[in-house]
C-alpha positions in Angstrom: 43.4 52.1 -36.4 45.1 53.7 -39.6 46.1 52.1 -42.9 49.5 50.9 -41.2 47.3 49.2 -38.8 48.7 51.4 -35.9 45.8 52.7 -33.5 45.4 56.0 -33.2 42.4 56.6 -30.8 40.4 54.5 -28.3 37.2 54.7 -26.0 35.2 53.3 -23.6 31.3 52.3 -22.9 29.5 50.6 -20.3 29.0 46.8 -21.7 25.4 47.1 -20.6 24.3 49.2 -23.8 24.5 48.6 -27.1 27.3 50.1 -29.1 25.3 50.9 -31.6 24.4 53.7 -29.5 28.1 54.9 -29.3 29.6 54.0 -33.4 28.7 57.8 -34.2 29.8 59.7 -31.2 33.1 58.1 -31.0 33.9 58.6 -34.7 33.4 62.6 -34.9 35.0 63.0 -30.9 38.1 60.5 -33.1 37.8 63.1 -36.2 38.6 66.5 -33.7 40.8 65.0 -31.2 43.5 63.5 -34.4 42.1 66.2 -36.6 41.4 64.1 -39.7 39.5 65.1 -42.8 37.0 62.8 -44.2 36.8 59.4 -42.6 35.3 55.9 -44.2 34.1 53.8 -41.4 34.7 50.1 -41.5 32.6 47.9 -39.5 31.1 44.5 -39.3 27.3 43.9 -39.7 26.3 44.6 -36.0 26.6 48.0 -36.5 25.1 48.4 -40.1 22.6 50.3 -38.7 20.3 53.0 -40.5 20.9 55.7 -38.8 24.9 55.2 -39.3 24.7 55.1 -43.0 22.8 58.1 -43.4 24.6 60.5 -40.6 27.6 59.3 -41.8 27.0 59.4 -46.0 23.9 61.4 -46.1 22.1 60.9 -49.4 25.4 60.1 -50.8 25.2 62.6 -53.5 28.5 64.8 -52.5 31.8 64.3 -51.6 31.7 66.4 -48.5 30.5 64.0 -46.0 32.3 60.7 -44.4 31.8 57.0 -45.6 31.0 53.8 -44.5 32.0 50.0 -45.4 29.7 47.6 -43.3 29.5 44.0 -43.7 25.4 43.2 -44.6 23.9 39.8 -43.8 22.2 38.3 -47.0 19.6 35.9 -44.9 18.1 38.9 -42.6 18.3 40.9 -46.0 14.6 41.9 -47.7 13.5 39.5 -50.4 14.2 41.8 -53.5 17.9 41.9 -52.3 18.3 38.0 -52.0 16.8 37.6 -55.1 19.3 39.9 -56.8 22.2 37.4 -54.5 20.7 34.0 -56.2 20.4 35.7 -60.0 23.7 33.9 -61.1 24.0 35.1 -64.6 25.8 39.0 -63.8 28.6 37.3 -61.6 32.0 37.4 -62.5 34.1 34.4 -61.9 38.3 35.4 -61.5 41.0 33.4 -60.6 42.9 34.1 -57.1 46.4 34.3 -57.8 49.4 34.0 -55.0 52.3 36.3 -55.2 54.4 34.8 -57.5 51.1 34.4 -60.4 50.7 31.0 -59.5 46.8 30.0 -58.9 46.0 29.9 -55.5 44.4 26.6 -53.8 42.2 25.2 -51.0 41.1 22.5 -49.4 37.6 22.1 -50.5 35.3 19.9 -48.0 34.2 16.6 -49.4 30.5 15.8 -48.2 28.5 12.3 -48.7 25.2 12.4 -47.6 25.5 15.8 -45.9 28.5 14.5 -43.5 32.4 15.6 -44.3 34.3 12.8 -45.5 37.1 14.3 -46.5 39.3 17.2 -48.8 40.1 17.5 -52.3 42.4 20.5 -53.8 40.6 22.9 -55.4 41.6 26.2 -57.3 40.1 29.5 -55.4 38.1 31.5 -57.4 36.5 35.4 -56.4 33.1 35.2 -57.3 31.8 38.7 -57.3 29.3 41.2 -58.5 27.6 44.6 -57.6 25.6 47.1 -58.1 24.6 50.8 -57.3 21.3 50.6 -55.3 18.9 53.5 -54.1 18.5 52.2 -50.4 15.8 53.3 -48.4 16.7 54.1 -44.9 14.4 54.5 -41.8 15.8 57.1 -39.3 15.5 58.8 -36.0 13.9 62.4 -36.1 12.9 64.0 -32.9 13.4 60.7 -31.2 10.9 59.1 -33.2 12.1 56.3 -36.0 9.5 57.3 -38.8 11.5 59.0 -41.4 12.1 57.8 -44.7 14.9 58.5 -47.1 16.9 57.4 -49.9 20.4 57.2 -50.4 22.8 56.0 -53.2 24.3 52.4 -52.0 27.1 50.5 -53.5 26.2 46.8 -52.8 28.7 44.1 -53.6 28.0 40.5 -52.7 31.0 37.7 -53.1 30.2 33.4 -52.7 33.6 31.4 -51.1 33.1 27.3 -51.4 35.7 27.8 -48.7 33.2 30.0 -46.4 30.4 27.6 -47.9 32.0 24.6 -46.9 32.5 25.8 -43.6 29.0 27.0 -43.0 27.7 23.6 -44.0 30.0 21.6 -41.7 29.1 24.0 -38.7 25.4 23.5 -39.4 25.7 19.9 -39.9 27.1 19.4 -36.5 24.3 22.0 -34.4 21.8 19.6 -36.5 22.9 16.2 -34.9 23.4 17.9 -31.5 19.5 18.9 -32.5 18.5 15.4 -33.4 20.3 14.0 -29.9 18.4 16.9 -27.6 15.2 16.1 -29.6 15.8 12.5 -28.6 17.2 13.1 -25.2 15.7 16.9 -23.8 16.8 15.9 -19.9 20.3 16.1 -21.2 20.6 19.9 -21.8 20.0 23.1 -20.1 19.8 26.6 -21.5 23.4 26.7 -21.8 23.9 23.4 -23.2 21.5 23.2 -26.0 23.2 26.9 -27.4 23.2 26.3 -31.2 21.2 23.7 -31.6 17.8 24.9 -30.2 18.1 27.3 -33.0 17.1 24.4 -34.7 14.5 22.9 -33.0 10.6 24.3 -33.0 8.7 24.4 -29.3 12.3 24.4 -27.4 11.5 26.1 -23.9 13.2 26.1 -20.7 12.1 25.6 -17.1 13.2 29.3 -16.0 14.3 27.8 -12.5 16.2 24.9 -13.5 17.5 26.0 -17.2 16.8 22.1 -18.5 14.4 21.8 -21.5 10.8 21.9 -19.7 9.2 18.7 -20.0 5.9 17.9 -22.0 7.1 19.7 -25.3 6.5 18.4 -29.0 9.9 18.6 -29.9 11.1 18.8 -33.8 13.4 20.2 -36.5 13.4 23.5 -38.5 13.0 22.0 -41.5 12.4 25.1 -43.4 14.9 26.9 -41.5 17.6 24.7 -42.3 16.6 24.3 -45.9 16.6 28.1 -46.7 19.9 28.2 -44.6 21.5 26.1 -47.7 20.8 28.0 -50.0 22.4 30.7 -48.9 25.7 29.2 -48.3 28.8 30.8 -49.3 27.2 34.4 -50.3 28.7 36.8 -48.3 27.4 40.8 -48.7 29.5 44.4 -48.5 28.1 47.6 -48.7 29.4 51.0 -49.1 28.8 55.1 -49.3 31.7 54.3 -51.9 29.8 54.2 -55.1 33.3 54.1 -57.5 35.6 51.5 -55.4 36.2 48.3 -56.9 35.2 45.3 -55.6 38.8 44.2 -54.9 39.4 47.1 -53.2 36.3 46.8 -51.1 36.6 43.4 -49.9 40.6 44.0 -49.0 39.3 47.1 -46.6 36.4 45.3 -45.2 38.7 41.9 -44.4 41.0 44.7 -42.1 38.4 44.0 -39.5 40.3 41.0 -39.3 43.6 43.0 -38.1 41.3 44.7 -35.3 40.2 41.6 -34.0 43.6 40.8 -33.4 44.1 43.2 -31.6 41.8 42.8 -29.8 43.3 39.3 -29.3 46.6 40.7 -28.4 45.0 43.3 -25.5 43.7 40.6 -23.7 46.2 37.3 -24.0 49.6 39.3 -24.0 48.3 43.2 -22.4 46.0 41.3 -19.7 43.1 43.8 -20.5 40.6 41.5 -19.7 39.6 40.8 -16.9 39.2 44.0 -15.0 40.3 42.9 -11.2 39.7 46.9 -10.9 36.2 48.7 -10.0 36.4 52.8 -9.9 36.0 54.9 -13.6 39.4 56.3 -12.6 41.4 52.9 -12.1 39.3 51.3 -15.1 39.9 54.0 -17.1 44.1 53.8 -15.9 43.8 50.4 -16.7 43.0 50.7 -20.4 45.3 53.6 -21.0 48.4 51.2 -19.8 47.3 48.7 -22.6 46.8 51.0 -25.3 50.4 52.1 -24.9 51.7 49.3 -24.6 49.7 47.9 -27.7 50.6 51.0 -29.9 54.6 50.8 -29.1 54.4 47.1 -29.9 52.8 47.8 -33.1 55.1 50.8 -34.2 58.0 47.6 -33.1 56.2 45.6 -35.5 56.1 48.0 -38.3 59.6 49.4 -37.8 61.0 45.4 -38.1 59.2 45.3 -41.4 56.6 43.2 -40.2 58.4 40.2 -40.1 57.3 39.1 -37.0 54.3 38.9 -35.0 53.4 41.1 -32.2 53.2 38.0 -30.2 56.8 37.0 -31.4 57.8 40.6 -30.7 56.7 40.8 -27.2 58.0 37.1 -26.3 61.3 38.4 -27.0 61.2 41.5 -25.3 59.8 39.6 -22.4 62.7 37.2 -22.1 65.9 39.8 -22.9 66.8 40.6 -19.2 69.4 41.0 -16.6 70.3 38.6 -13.7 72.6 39.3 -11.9 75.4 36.9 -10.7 77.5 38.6 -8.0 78.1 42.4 -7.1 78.3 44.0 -9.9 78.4 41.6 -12.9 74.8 41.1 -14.7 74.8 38.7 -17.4 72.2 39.1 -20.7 70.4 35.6 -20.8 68.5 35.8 -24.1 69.1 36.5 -27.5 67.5 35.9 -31.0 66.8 36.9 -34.3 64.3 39.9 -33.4 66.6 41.5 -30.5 69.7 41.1 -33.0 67.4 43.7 -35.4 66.3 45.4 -32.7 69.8 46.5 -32.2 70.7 47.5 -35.7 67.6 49.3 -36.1 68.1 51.5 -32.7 71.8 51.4 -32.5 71.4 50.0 -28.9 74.5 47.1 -27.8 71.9 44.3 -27.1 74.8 41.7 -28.0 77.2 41.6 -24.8 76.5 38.6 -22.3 78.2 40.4 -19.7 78.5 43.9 -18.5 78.5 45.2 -15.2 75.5 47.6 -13.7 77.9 51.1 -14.8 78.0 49.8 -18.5 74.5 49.2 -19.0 73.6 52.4 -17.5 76.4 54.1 -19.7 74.6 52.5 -22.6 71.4 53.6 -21.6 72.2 57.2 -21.7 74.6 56.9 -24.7 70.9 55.7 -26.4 69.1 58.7 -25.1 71.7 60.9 -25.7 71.8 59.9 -29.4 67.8 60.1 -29.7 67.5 63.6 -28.1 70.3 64.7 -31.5 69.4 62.4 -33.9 65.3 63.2 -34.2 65.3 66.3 -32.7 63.8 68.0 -35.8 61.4 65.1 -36.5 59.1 64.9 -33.2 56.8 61.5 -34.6 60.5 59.6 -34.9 61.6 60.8 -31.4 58.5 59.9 -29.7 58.5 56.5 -31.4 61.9 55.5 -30.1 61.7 57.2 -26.9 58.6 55.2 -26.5 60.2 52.3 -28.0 63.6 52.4 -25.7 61.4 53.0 -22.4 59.3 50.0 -23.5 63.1 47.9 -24.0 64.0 48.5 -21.1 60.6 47.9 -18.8 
């Protein structure tokens, strides 16, 4: 996905392996097929691996080689680097203002006794530092994961009471669902007791039945849940970027956000998932027919100013057809704010009710007709609304 947030390459992997495996593959196959220059890889945690950072930054001493912004957990960090998370004196405390320069707000939880009681309003504040870090990496060599090297590391770690708050609340609730399979075991299985046996020391399960195997001294994490706490709210970026500013790092790395949606968007409104077919070929079709569909829909988006959602893009679309009500008269039986822009912005008469089957075809080719002159000499614009008047009219 580029800066505009329009996709520009896809691939697919068996769901059995690890993607992991597939992160660095897929980016320099992406970097020859669109023929891009250097590339900064943004990704979230699960694929902070050791091998990326260095294959993709190196020892981070030239500007030659690609980049990397991965998200980094602070709890499965090493004890040096959560030390360095706690030190509170080097943070920087900044306002968050809206728009207009007016401070912006939250609702901050309210907790009594470790339950939520309730919200107060509070003003949000970026909490921030960094650092530039010589990171010692472990990395494959001849198929063998022995090989130790350094590389320069920008390491930026942020607290939210917001993110806090929640991560409090969602522990407080896996702890009483704890307490209750601690005091009733024959009322969860494997599937049941998900979260909460996190919690718990000597869970096991009957492998036949899934239910919590009977005979087992049951009891809480303590320690778990107390060093859980303290960690709350501290979330951790880290980059090949050594000069970016920690604005600018946490605005790229909350993008992931825009490719979950999208992700969102190919299954709910592109019925990606589930697959109802089984050969490489049709699979393969399958996810082709999505990713066109999602990337007009996007270049719809970005062309109405992103006004709208995708989602309020393609329900509009969706409902502006034809019906028709005897021989030759078809009547236009939806209309709103997005198809009205829709038809300034493409010249296309999307505002008569009724036209019979020779006018709309008439229009149709007038359309073409005025695409084929009017973008002739700009090939990206006449793809786009080629793409964009085939997609209309489907």
């Amino acid at each position: 996905m580029d800066s505009s947030n329009i996709p520009i390459s896809y691939d697919l992997f068996p769901g059995n392996e690890s993607e992991k495996l597939f992160l660095l593959p897929i980016a320099k196959r992406t970097k020859a097929n669109c023929n891009l220059g250097r590339v900064i890889v943004v990704a979230d945690r699960g694929l902070n691996t050791s091998d990326s950072i260095f294959h993709l930054a190196g020892k981070n001493d030239k500007n030659n080689k690609d980049g990397y912004i991965y998200g980094q957990s602070v709890r499965g960090a090493d004890q040096e680097f959560k030390d360095w998370v706690l030190k509170q004196d080097d943070y920087i405390d900044e306002p968050i203002l809206n728009d207009d320069g007016t401070p912006e707000t939250f609702r901050k939880m309210i907790f009594k006794d470790d339950k939520f009681v309730g919200f107060e309003k509070s003003q949000s504040i970026f909490r921030h530092k960094s650092r530039i870090y010589p990171k010692e990496l472990t990395i494959t060599r001849d198929g063998k994961r022995n090989a130790k090297v350094r590389t320069d590391q920008k390491q930026m770690v942020y607290y939210s009471q917001k993110y806090a708050d929640k991560q409090r609340r969602d522990r407080n609730q896996m702890i009483e669902r704890a307490k209750d399979l601690i005091n009733n075991p024959r009322k969860y299985n494997r599937v049941t007791a998900s979260g909460a046996a996190s919690y718990i020391n000597n869970i096991k399960f009957d492998k036949h039945t899934g239910v919590v195997a009977d005979g087992l001294d049951l009891s809480l994490k303590l320690d778990k849940i107390k060093e859980e706490k303290i960690y709350d709210g501290y979330y951790s970026i880290v980059t090949s970027e050594l000069h970016m500013s920690d604005k600018d790092l946490i605005a790229k790395y909350r993008n992931l956000s825009k490719i979950e949606d999208t992700f969102k968007v190919t299954k709910t409104e592109f019925n990606a998932r589930p697959i109802f077919v089984w050969t490489k070929e049709h699979i393969e079709s399958h996810f082709l027919t999505c990713f066109v569909a999602l990337v007009i829909t996007r270049l719809l988006e970005q062309k109405l100013d992103n006004k709208y959602s995708i989602r309020q893009v393609i329900n509009s679309i969706k409902n502006y057809n034809s019906i028709n009500l005897e021989h030759d008269l078809y009547v236009q039986n939806y209309n709103d704010e997005i198809i009205n822009s829709l038809h300034k912005i493409f010249n296309i008469d999307l505002s008569k009710k009724y036209m019979t089957l020779s006018e709309i075809k008439k229009s149709l080719k007038l359309t073409n007709e005025r695409f084929i002159v009017q973008h002739a000499k700009n090939e990206l614009a006449f793809i786009f609304q080629g793409l964009t008047h085939f997609y209309c009219q489907s």
